[in-house]
VMD Tcl script that draws the C-alpha trace (Angstrom):
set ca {
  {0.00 0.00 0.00}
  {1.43 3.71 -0.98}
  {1.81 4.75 2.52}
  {2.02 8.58 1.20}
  {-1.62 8.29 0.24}
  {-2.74 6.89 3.55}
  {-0.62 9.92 5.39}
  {-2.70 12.31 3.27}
  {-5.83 11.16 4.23}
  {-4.46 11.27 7.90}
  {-2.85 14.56 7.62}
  {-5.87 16.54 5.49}
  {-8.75 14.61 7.56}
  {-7.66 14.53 10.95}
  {-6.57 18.72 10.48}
  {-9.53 19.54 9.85}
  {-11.27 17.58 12.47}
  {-8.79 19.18 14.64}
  {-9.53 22.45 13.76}
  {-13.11 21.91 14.44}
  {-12.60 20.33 17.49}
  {-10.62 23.38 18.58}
  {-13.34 25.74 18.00}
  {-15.54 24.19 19.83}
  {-17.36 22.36 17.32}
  {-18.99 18.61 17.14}
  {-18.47 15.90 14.47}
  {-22.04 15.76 14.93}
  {-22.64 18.95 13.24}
  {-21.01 18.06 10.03}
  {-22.47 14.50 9.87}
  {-25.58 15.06 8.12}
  {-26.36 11.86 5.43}
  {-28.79 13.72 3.84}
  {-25.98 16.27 2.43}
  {-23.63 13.61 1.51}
  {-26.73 11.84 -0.39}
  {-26.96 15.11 -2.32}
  {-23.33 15.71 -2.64}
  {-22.31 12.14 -3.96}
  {-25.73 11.12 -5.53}
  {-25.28 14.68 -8.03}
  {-21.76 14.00 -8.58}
  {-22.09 10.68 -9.68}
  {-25.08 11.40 -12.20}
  {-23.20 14.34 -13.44}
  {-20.01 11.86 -14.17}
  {-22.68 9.12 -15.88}
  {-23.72 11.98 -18.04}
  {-20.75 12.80 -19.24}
  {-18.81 9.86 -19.97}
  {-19.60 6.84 -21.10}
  {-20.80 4.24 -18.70}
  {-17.53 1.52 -19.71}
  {-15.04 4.55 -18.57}
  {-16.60 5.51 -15.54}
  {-16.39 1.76 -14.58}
  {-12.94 1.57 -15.63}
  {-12.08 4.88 -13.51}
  {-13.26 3.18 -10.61}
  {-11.53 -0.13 -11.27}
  {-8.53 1.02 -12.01}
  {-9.67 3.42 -7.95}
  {-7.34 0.26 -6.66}
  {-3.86 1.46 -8.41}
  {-4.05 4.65 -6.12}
  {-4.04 3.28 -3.43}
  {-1.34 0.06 -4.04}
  {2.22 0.98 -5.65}
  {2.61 -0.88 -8.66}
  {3.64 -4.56 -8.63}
  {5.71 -3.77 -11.71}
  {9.10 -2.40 -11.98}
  {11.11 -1.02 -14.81}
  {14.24 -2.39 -13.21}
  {11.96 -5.76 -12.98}
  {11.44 -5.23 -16.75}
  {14.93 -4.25 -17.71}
  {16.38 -7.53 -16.29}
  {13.42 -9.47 -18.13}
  {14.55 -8.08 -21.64}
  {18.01 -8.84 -20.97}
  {17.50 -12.07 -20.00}
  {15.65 -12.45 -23.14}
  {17.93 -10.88 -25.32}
  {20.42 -13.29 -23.78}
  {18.73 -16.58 -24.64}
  {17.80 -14.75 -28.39}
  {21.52 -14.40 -28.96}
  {22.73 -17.45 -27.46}
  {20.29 -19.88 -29.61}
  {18.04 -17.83 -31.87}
  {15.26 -15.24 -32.00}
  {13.08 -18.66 -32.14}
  {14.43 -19.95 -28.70}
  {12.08 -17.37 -27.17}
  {8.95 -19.25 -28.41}
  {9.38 -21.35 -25.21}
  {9.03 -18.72 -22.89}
  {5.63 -17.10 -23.94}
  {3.85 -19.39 -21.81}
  {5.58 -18.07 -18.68}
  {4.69 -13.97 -19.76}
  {2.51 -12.12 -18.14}
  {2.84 -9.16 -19.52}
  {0.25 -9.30 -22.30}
  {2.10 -6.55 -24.16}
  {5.69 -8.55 -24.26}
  {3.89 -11.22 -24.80}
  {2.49 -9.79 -28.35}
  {5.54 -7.86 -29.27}
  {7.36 -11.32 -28.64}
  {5.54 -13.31 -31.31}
  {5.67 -10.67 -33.83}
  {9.37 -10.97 -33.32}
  {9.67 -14.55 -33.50}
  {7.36 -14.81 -36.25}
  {9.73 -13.09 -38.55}
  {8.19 -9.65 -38.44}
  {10.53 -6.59 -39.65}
  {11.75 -4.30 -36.63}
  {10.38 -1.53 -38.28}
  {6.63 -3.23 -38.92}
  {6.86 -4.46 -35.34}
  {7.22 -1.29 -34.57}
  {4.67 0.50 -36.39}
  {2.28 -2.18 -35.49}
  {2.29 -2.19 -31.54}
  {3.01 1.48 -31.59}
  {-0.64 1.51 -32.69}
  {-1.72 -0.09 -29.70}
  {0.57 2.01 -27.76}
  {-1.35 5.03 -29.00}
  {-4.59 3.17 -29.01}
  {-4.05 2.61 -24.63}
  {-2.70 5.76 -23.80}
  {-5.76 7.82 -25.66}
  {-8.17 5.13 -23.69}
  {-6.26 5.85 -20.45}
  {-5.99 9.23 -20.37}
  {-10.19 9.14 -20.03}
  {-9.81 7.87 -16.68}
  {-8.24 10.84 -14.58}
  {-10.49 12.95 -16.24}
  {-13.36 10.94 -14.65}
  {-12.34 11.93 -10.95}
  {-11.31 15.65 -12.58}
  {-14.61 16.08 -13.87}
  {-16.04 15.11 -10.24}
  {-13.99 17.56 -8.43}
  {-15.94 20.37 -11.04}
  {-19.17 19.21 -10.49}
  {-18.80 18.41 -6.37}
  {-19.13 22.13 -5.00}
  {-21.64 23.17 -7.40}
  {-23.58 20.32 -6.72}
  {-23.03 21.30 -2.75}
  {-24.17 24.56 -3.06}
  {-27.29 23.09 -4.67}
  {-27.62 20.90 -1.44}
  {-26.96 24.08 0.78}
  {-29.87 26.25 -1.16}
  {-32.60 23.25 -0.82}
  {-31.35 23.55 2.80}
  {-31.86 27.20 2.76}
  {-35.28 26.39 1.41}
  {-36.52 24.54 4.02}
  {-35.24 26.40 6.68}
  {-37.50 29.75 5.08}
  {-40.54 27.67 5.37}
  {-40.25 27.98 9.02}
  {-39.40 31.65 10.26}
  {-42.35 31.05 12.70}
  {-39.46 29.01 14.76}
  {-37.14 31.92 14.65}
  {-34.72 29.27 17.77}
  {-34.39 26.75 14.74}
  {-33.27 29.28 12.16}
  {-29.97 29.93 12.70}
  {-29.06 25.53 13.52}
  {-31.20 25.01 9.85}
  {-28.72 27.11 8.06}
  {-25.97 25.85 9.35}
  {-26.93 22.10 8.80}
  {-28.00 23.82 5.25}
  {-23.94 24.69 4.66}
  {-22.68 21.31 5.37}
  {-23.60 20.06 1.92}
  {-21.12 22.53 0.62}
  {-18.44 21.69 2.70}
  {-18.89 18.44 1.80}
  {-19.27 19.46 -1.93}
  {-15.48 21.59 -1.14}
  {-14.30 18.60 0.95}
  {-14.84 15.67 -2.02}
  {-13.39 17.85 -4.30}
  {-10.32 19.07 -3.06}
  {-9.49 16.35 -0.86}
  {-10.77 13.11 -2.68}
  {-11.28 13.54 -6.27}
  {-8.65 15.87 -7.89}
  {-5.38 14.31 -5.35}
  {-7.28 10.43 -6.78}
  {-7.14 12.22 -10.55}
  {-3.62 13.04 -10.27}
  {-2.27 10.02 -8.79}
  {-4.21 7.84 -11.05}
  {-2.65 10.06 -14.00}
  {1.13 9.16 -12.35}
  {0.21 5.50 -12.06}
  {-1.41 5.67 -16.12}
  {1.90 7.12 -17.06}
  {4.45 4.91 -15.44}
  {2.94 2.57 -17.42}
  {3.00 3.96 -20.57}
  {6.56 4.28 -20.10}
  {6.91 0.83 -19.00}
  {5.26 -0.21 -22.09}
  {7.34 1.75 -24.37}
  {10.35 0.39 -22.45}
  {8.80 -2.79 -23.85}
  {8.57 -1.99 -27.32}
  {12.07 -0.57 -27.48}
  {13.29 -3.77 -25.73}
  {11.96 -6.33 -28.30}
  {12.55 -4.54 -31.26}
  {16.31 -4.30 -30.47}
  {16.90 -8.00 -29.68}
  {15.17 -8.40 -32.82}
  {17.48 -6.09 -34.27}
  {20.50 -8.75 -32.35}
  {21.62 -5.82 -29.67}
  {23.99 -6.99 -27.39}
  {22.09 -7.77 -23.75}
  {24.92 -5.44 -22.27}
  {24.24 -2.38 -24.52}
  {20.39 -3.02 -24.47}
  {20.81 -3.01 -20.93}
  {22.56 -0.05 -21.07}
  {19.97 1.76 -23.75}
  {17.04 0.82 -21.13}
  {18.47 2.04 -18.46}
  {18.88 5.35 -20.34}
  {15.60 5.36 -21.97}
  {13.99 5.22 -18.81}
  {15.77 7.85 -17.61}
  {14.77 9.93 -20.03}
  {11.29 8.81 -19.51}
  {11.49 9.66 -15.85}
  {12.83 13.65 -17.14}
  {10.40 14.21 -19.92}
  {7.02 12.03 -18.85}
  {5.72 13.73 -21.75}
  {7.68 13.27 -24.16}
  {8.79 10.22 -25.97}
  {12.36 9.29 -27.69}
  {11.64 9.77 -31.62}
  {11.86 5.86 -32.95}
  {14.54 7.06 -35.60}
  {16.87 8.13 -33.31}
  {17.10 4.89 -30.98}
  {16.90 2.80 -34.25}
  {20.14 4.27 -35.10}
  {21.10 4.20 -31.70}
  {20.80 0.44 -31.76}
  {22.50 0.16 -34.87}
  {25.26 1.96 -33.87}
}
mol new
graphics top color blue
foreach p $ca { graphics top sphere $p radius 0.5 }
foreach p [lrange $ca 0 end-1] q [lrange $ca 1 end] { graphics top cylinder $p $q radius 0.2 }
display resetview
C-alpha cells in the first residue's frame, strides 16, 4: 500500500477535524447523510452523463492502483529483456517461443511473437506502436473521470446548501431553529469543497502518475523487443534501457523519436 496516500488522508482529515474540534465544534454537526446523499448522488449522475458508462467503470476499477504501488518495476522489466535478449543471442530469436507461456505481460507477450514470427523491426514497430497510442488515448479518459467530479462536487453542494436554505425559510415562525437550519444547510457545501479538493482531484492526479508509469513501461517494452530483434547486445540493451527510462522519468511527456534509438541500436 502507498503509505504517502494513507498519510494524506491522515494529515488533510484529521486537520480539519482538529480544527473543528478546537473551535468548539462537534463531528455531529457536520455528519448530516442527507448532504452527503446530495453531494455524492449529483456528482455521480453528473459523471454518468458525461462519460460513457464503460469509462466511468474503468475509472473506478482502475480506484485500486491509487491506493497500491505498482507490482511492476522497470528495473523488474529491464532484467526481463536482458534475460531475453540473452537466450535470443545465445540460440536464436526462435528460442524465445518457449518462454511465452511463462509472460505475463500481455504486451511482451504480443511484441514477442511478432518478433519470433519473422516480423521486420520496423513493422513491429509501427504495429504495436498503434496499440501504444490506441491505450494511452483510452487511459488518459480515466483521470479525467475523478477531474470532472472535483468540477461538479461544489456546485452540486451549493445546490444541497440552497434546498437547505429552502426549508429552513418555510419555518421563520421558529425563529430558535433558524440559525441551527442554516448551518446544517452549509454542510452540503463543505462536503461538496471537501470531495473535491481532498478526494477527487489528489485520486485524478495520482491515477494520472500510475497511467503514465505505465505507458513508459510499455514503451520500455517496445524498445526492448525490437532491439533483440534487431541482435543488440544484452549489455548495450541493458545499457539503452536504463537510459531510456531515464529519459522517460525527465520528460514524462515526451517520448524518444523511434529514428533516433533505431540508429542508436544500430550503432
Amino acid at each position: 500500500m502507498d503509505k504517502g496516500n494513507i498519510a494524506g488522508l491522515v494529515v488533510s482529515f484529521g486537520g480539519i477535524t482538529a480544527g473543528l474540534l478546537l473551535e468548539g465544534g462537534k463531528l455531529s454537526q457536520v455528519l448530516q447523510p442527507t448532504a452527503a446523499l446530495i453531494v455524492i448522488g449529483g456528482t455521480v449522475g453528473a459523471i454518468l452523463l458525461q462519460f460513457p458508462f464503460q469509462t466511468v467503470s474503468t475509472a473506478i476499477r482502475n480506484l485500486g492502483t491509487v491506493f497500491f504501488e505498482p507490482r511492476s518495476k522497470a528495473s523488474d522489466e529491464i532484467d526481463r529483456l536482458v534475460k531475453l535478449a540473452q537466450k535470443a543471442r545465445r540460440d536464436g530469436i526462435i528460442s524465445l517461443d518457449a518462454e511465452l507461456p511463462n509472460i505475463d505481460n500481455s504486451f511482451l507477450r504480443r511484441s514477442l511473437m511478432l518478433a519470433i514470427d519473422g516480423t521486420d523491426s520496423r513493422d513491429l514497430r509501427d504495429i504495436m506502436q498503434l496499440e501504444l497510442d490506441a491505450r494511452a488515448e483510452a487511459e488518459d479518459e480515466l483521470p479525467r473521470v475523478y477531474e470532472a467530479a472535483g468540477g461538479f462536487a461544489p456546485t452540486v453542494g451549493i445546490i444541497g446548501a440552497v434546498l437547505g436554505l429552502i426549508q429552513v425559510m418555510q419555518h421563520l415562525d421558529k425563529i430558535d431553529e433558524v440559525g441551527r437550519g442554516i448551518a446544517v444547510a452549509f454542510v452540503a457545501t463543505v462536503y461538496g469543497v471537501a470531495f473535491a479538493n481532498l478526494i477527487a482531484l489528489p485520486i485524478a492526479g495520482k491515477l494520472r502518475q500510475r497511467l503514465r508509469f505505465r505507458q513508459s513501461l510499455r514503451d520500455l517494452t517496445l524498445e526492448g523487443v525490437v532491439s533483440i530483434l534487431e541482435g543488440m547486445n544484452p549489455r548495450m540493451l541493458e545499457i539503452k534501457l536504463k537510459g531510456f527510462l531515464q529519459h522517460a522519468s525527465e520528460n514524462p511527456v515526451i517520448k524518444p523519436e523511434p529514428k533516433a534509438l533505431s540508429k542508436a541500436s544500430g550503432a
